[in-house]
RODO-2510 file (C-alpha; in nm, 4 decimals, decimal comma):
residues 152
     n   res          X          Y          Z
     1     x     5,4914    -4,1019     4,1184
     2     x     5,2479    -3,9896     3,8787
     3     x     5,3537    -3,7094     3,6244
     4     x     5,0920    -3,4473     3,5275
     5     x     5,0073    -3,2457     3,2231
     6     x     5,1440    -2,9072     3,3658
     7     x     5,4968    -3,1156     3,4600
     8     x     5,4894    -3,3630     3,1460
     9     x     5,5774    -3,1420     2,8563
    10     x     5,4910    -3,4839     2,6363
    11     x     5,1827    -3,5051     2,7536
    12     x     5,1392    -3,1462     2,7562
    13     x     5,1716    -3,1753     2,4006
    14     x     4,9438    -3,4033     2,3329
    15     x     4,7053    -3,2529     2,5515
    16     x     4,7591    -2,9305     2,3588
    17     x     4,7045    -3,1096     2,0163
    18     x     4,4268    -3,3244     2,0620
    19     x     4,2522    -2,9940     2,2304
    20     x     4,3243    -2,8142     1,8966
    21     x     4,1827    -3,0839     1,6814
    22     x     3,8357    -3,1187     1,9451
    23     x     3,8083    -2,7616     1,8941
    24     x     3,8725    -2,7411     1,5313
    25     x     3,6055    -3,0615     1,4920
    26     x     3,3348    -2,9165     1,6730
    27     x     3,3855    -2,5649     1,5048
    28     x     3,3541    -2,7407     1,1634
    29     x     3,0206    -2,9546     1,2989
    30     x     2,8837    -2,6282     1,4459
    31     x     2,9358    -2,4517     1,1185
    32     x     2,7811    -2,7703     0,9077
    33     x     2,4970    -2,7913     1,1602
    34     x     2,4202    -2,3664     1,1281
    35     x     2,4174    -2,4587     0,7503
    36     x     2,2021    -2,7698     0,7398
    37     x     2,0119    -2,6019     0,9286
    38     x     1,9449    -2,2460     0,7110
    39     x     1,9536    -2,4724     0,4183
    40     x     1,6323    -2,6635     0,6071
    41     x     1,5160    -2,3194     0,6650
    42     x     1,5329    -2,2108     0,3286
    43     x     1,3408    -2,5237     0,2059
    44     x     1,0867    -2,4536     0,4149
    45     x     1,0352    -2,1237     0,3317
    46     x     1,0132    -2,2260     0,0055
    47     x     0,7241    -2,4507     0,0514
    48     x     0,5276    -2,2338     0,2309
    49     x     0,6005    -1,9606    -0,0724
    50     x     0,4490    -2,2832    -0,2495
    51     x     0,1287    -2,2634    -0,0666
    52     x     0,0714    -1,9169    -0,1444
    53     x     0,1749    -1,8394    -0,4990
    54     x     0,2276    -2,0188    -0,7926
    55     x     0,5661    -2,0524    -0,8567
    56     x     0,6302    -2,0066    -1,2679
    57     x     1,0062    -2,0615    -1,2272
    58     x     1,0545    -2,2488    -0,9082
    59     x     1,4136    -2,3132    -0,9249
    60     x     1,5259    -1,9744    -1,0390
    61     x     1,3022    -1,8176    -0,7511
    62     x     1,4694    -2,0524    -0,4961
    63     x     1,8345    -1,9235    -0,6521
    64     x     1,7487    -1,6044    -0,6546
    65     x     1,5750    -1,5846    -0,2433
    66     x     1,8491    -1,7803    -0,1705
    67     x     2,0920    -1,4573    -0,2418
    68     x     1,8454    -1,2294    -0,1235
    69     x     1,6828    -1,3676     0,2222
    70     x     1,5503    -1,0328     0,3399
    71     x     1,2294    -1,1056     0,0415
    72     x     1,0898    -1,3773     0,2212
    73     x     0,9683    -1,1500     0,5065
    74     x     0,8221    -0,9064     0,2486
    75     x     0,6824    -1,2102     0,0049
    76     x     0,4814    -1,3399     0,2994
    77     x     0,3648    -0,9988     0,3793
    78     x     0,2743    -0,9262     0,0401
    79     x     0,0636    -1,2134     0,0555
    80     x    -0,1641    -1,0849     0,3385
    81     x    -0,1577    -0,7709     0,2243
    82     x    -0,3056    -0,8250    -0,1164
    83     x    -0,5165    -1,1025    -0,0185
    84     x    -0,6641    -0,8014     0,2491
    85     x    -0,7182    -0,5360    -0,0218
    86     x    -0,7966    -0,7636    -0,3063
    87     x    -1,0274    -1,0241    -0,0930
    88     x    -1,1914    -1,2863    -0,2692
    89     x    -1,1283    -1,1298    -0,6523
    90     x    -0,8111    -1,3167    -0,6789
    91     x    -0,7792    -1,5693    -0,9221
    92     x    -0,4184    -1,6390    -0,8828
    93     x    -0,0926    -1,4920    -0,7170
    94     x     0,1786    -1,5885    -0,9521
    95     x     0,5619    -1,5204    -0,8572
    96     x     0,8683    -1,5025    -1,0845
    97     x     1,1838    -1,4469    -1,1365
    98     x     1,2612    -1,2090    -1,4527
    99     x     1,5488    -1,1581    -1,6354
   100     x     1,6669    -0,9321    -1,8580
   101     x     2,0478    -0,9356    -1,9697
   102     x     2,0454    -0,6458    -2,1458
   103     x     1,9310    -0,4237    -1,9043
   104     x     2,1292    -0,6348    -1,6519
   105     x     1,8137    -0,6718    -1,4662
   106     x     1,7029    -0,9624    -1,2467
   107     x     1,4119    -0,9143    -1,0082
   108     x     1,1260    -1,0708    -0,8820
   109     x     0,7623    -0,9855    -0,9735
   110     x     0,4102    -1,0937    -0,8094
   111     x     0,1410    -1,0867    -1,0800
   112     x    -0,2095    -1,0385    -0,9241
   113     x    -0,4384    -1,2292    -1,1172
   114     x    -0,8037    -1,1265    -1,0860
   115     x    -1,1484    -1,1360    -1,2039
   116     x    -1,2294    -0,7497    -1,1713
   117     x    -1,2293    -0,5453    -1,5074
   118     x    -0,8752    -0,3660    -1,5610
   119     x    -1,0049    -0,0770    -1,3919
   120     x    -1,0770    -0,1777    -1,1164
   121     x    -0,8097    -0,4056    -1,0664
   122     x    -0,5940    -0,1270    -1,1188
   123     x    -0,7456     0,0917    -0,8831
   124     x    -0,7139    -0,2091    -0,6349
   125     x    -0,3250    -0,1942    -0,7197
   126     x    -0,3400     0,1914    -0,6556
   127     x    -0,4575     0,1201    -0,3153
   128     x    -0,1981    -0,1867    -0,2217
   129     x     0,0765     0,0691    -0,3321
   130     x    -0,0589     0,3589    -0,1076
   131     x    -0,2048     0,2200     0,1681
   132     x     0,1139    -0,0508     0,2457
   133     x     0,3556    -0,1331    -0,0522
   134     x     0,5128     0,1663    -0,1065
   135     x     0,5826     0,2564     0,2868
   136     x     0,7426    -0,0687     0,3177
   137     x     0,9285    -0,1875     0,0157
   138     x     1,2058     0,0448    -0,0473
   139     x     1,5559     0,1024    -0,1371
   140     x     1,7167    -0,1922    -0,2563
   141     x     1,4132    -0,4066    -0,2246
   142     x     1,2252    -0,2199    -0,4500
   143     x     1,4450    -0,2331    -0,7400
   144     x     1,4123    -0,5882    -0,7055
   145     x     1,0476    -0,6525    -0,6627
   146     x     0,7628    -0,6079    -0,7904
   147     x     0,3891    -0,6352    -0,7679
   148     x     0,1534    -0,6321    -1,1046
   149     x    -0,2198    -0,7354    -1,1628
   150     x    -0,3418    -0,8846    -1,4634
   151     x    -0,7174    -0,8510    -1,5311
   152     x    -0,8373    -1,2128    -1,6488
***
């Protein structure tokens, strides 16, 4: 006669058990696998950032993005959006992280780097903030980012 789990209360037990620890295991690998995988994410995300601007402070940035996800979306639109409006005058799109413990300030800034006279870049600047920056960066975001341009 063969006893089984619903009439063995021994191995009911150990059915019981080792069910707890399969489930507990593959919880923690799902978990490590969801972060191994944003962390691969991240990294990526990073390097593509790396193909578009010059990062000053690379490690700070990659902190800093790494508490505030929702700015790579906006970074990479950024991107297009100046190089639409500002076309083949850019020099260099810089991006970094700035500090300033007195203020307790921390924020990210894209400087515009161009070969236009400072009046033109500006203007330039005038139009990236009406026609697309300031309809989509807001709130929170916008205390914590920020696009300049430097006339070379």
């Amino acid at each position: 006669m063969t006893l089984t789990a619903e009439k063995n209360p021994v191995r009911q037990s150990i059915v019981f058990i080792f069910g707890s620890y399969l489930n507990s295991y593959l919880e923690k690998q799902f978990q490590f696998e969801m972060e191994t995988s944003l962390t691969r994410q991240h990294e990526e995300k990073m390097e593509l950032l790396g193909n578009f601007y010059i990062l000053k402070n690379r490690i700070e940035v990659n902190r800093f993005l790494g508490k505030h996800k929702e700015l790579f979306g906006v970074l990479f639109e950024t991107y297009m959006q100046i190089k639409n409006i500002f076309g083949e005058n850019i020099v260099e799109l810089s991006l970094k992280l700035e500090n300033d413990p007195e203020e307790d300030y921390e924020g990210l800034f894209v400087t515009i780097n161009t070969n236009l006279s400072p009046e033109e870049a500006l203007d330039l600047l005038e139009r990236f903030d009406d026609e697309w920056f300031l309809d989509r960066v807001s709130g929170e975001i916008s205390s914590i980012f920020t696009v300049t341009v430097r006339a070379l």
